[in-house]
Backbone as CSV, one residue per row, in Angstrom:
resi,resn,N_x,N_y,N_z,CA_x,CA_y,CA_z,C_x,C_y,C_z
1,UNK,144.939,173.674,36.873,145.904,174.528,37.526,146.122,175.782,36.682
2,UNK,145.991,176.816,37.236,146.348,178.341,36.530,147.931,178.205,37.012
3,UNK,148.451,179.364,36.067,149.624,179.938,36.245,149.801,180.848,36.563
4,UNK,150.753,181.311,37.705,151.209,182.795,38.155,151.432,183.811,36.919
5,UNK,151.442,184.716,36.947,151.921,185.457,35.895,153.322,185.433,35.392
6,UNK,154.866,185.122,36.880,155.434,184.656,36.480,155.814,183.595,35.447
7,UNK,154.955,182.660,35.593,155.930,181.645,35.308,154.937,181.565,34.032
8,UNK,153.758,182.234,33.909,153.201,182.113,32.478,154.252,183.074,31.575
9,UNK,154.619,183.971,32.442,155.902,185.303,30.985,157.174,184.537,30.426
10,UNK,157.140,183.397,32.087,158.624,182.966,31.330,158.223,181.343,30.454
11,UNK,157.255,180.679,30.730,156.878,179.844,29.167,156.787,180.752,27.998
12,UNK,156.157,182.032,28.006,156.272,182.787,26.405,157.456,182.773,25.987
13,UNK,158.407,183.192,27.077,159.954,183.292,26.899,160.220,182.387,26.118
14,UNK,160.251,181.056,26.973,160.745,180.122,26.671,160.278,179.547,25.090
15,UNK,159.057,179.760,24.847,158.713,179.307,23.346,159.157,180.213,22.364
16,UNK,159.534,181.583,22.848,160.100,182.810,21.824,161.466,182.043,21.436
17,UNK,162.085,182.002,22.493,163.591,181.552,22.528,163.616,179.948,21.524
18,UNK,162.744,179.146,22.166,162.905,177.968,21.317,162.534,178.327,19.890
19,UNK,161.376,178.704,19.373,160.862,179.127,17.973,162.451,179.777,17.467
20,UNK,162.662,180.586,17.839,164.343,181.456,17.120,165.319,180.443,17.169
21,UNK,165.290,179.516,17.846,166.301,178.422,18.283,166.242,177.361,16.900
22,UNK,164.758,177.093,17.207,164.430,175.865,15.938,165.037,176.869,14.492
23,UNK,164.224,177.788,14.368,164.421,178.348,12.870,166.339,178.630,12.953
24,UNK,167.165,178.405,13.852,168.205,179.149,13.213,169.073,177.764,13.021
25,UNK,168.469,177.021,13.709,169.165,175.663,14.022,168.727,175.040,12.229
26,UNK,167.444,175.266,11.768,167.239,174.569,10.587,167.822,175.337,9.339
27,UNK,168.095,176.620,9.646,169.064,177.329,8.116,169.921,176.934,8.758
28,UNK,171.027,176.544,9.254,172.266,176.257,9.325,172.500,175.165,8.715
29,UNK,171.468,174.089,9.570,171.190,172.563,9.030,171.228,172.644,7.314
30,UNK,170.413,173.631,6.674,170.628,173.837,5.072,171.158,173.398,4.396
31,UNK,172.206,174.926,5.018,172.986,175.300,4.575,174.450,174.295,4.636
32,UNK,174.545,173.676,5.554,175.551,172.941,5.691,175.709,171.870,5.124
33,UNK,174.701,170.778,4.980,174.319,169.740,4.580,173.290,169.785,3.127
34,UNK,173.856,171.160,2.327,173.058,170.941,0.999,173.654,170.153,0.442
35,UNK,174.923,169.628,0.759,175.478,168.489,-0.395,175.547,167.647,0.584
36,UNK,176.255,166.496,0.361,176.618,165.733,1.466,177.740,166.021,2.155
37,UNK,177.612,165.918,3.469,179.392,166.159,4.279,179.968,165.122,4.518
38,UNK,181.604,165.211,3.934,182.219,164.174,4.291,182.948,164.578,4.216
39,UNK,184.157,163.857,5.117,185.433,163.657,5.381,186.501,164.867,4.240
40,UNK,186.525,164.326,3.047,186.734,165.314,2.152,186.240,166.778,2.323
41,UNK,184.875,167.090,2.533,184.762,168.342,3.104,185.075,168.550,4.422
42,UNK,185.425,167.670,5.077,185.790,168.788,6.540,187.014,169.137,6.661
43,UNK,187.899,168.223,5.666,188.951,168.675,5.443,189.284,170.241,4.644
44,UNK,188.101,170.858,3.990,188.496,172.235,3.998,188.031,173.106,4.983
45,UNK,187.804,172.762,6.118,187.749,173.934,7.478,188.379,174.688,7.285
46,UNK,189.903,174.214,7.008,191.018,174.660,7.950,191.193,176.009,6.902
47,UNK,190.720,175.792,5.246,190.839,176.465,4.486,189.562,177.759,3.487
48,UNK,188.305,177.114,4.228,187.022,178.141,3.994,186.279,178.126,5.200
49,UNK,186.266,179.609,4.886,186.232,180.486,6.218,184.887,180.092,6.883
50,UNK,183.789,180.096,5.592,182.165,180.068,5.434,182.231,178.861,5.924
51,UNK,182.380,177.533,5.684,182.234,176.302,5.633,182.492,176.042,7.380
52,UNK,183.911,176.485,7.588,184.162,176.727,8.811,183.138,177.298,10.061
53,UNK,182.983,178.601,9.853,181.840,179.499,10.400,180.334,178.610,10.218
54,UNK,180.072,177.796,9.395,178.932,176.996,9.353,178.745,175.520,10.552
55,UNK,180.067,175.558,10.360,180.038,174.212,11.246,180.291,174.944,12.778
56,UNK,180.580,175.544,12.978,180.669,176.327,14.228,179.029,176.848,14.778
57,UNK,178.477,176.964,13.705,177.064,177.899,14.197,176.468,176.191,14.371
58,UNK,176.566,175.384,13.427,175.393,174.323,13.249,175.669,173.288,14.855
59,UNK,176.846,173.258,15.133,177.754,172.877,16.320,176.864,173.677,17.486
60,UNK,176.870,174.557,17.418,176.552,175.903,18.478,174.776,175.590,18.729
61,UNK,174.297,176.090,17.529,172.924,175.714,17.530,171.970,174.341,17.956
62,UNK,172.691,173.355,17.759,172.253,172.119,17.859,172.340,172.117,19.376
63,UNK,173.846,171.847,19.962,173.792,172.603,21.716,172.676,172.878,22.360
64,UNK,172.979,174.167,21.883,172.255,175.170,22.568,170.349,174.939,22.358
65,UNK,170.511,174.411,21.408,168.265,173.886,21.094,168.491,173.115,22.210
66,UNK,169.116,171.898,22.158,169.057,170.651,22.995,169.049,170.859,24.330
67,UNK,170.465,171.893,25.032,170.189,172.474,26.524,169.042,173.045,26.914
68,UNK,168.641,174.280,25.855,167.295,174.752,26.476,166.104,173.675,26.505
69,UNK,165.584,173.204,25.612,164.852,171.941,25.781,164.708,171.569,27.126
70,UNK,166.361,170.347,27.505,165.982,169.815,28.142,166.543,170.280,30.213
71,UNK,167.372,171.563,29.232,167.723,171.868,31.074,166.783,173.542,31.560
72,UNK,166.380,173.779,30.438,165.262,174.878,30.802,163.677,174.631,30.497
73,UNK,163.650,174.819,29.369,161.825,174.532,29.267,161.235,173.183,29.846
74,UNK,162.138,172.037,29.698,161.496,171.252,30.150,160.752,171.177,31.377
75,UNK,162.079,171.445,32.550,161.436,171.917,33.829,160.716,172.254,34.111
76,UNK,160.568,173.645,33.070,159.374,174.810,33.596,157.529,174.332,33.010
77,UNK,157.830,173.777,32.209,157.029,172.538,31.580,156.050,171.639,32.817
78,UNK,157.052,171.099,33.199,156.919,170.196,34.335,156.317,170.830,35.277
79,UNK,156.959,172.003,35.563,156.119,172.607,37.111,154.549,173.430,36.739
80,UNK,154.584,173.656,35.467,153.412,174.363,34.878,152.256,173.302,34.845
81,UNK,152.556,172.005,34.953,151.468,171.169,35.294,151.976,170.377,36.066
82,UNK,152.116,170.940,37.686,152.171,170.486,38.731,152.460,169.422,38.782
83,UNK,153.632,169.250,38.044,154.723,167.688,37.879,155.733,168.885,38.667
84,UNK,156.447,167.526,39.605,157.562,168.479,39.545,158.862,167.863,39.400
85,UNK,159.552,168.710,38.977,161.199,168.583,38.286,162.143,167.571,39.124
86,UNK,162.513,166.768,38.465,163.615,166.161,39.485,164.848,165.702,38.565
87,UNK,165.657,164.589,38.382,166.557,164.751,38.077,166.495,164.490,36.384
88,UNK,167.316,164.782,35.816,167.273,165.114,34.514,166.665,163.984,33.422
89,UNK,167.484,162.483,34.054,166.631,161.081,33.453,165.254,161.220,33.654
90,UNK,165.098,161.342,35.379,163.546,161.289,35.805,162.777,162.429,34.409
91,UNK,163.199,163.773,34.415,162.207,164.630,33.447,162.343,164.151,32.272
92,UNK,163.089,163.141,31.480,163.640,162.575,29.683,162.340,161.575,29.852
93,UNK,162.396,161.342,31.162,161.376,160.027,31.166,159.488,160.588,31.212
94,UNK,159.865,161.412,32.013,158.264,162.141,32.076,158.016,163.034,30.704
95,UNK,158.867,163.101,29.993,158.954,163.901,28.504,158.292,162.943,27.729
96,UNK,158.919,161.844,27.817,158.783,160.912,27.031,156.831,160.250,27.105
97,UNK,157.207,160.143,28.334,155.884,159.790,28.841,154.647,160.220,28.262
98,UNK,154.879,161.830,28.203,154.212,162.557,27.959,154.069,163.287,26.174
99,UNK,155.026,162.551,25.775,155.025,162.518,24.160,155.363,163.570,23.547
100,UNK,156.465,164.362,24.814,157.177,165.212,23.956,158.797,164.970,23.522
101,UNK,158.999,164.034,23.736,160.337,163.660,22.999,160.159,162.370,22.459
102,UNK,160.431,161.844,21.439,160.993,160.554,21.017,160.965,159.463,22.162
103,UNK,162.415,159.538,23.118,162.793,159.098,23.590,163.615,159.076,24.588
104,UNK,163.445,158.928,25.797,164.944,159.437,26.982,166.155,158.548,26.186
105,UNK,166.083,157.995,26.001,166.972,157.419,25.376,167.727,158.090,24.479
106,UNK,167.248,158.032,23.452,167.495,158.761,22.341,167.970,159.895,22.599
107,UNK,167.492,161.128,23.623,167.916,162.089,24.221,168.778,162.264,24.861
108,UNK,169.622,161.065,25.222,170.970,160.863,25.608,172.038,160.466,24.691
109,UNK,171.110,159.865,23.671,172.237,159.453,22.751,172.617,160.743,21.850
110,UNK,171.542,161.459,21.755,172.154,162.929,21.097,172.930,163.971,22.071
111,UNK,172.645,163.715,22.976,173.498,164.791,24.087,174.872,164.265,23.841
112,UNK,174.939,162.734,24.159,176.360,162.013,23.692,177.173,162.940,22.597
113,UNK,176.487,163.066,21.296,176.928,163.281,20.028,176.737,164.639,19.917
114,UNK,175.917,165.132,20.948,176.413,166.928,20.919,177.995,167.097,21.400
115,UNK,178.154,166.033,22.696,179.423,166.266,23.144,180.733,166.162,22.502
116,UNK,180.273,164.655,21.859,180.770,164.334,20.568,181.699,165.549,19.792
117,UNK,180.574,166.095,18.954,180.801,167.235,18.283,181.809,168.400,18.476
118,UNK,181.558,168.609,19.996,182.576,169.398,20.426,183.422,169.287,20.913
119,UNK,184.015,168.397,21.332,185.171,167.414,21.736,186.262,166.889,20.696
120,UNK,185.397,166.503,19.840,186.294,165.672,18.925,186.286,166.828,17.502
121,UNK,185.769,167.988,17.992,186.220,168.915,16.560,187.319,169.047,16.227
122,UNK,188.183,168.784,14.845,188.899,169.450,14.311,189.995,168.037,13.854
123,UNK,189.804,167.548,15.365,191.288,166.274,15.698,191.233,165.211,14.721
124,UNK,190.099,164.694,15.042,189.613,163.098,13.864,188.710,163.286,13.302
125,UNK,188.669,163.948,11.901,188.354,164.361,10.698,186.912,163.337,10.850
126,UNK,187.259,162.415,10.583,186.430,160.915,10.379,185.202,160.846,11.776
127,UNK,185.406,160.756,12.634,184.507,161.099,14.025,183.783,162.609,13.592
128,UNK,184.283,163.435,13.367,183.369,164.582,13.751,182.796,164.414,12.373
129,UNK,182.971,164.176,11.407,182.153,164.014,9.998,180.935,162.891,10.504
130,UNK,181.118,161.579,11.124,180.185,161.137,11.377,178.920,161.275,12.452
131,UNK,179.807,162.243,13.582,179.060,162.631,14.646,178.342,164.036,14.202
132,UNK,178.694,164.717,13.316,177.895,165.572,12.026,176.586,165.502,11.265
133,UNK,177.044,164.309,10.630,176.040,163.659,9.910,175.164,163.040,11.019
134,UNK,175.789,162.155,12.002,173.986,161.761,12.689,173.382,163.181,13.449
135,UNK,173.870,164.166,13.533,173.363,165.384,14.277,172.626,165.902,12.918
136,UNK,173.118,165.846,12.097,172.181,166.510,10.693,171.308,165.528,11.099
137,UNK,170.927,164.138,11.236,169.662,163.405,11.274,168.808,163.569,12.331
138,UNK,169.530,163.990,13.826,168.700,164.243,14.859,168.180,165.513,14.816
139,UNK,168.341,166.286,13.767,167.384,167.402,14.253,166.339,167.748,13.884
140,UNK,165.623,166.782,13.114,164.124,166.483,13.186,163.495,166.040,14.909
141,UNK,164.304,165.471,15.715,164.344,164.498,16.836,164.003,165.773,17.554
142,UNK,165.257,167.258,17.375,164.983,168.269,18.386,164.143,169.382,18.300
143,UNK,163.674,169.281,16.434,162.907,170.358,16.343,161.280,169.526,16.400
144,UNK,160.877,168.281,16.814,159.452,167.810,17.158,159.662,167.962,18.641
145,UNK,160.671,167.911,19.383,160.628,167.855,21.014,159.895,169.469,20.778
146,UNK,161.044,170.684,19.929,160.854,171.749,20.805,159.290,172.437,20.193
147,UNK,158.819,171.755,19.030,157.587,172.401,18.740,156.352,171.400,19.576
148,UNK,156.939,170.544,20.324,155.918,169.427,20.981,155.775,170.486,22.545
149,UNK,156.958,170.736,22.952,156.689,171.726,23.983,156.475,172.773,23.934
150,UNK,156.161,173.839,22.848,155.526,175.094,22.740,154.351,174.628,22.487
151,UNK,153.869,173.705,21.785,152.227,173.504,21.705,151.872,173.232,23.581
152,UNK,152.497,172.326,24.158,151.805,171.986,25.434,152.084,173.263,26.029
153,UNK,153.225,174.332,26.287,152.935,175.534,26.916,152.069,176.498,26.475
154,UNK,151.715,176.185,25.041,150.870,177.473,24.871,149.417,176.986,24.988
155,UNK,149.125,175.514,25.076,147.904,175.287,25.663,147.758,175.557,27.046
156,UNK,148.907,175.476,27.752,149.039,175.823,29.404,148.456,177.577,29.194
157,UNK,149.026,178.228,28.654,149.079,179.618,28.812,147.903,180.453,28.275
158,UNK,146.882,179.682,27.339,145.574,179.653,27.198,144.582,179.981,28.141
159,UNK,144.709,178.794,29.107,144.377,178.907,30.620,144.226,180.335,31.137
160,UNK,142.966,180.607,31.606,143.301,182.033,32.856,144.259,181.700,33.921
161,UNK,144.704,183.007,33.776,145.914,183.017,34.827,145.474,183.341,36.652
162,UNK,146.877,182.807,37.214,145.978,183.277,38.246,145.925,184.838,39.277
């Protein structure tokens, strides 16, 4: 199957956007987690500004990789080899299938703990320190999904177009 020219500009898109996504998502990750985070540190939010502003971006970033992933590229993924898109389990499952994620599973359990994250910021010190720390561990989980789907689009986009 060739690709329209459309929908081949918007996979480049989409791997531009993810590539800037992964790299900003992993200096934050760093930066945040060069020591260990705990409880004791999240208790100075309220009082450094940086520390604060870190957990806000690493919060933000993690999101935002994970939505595009799985509520944009994936799709477009899907229709670029004449799979087509259906509901969001159904595509975790054809991801999976197809050995670009871990796990549908797993891909819910981090969406959980994205929500996590932003829900329970600020209130219970203890929850968002731990829903922190396993998001510092899943993002090996989101940066193999999103470099697993720029390799399969840019083998798609290889292809003559049509």
């Amino acid at each position: 199957m060739t690709l329209s020219p459309a929908h081949h500009e918007r996979l480049a898109f989409l791997c531009r956007i993810t590539h800037k996504e992964i790299q900003h998502l992993q200096d934050t990750d760093r930066r945040l987690f060069a020591d260990l985070f705990t409880v004791e540190a999240a208790q100075k939010i309220e009082t450094d500004p940086i520390l604060a502003e870190r957990l806000d971006a690493f919060v933000s970033r993690f999101g935002r990789l994970q939505d595009n992933l799985g509520d944009k590229f994936l799709p477009q993924l899907l229709l670029a080899m004449a799979e087509k898109p259906g509901a969001a389990i159904d595509n975790l499952d054809k991801a999976e299938r197809l050995g670009w994620i871990e796990s549908s599973e797993t891909w819910l359990e981090v969406r959980k703990l994205r929500n996590q994250m932003v829900h329970e910021y600020i209130e219970d010190l203890a929850i968002l320190t731990s829903a922190l720390q396993t998001g510092h561990q899943h993002v090996a989980t989101l940066v193999a999904a999103g470099q697993s789907m720029i390799a399969q689009a840019t083998r798609l986009m290889e292809r003559p177009q049509a």
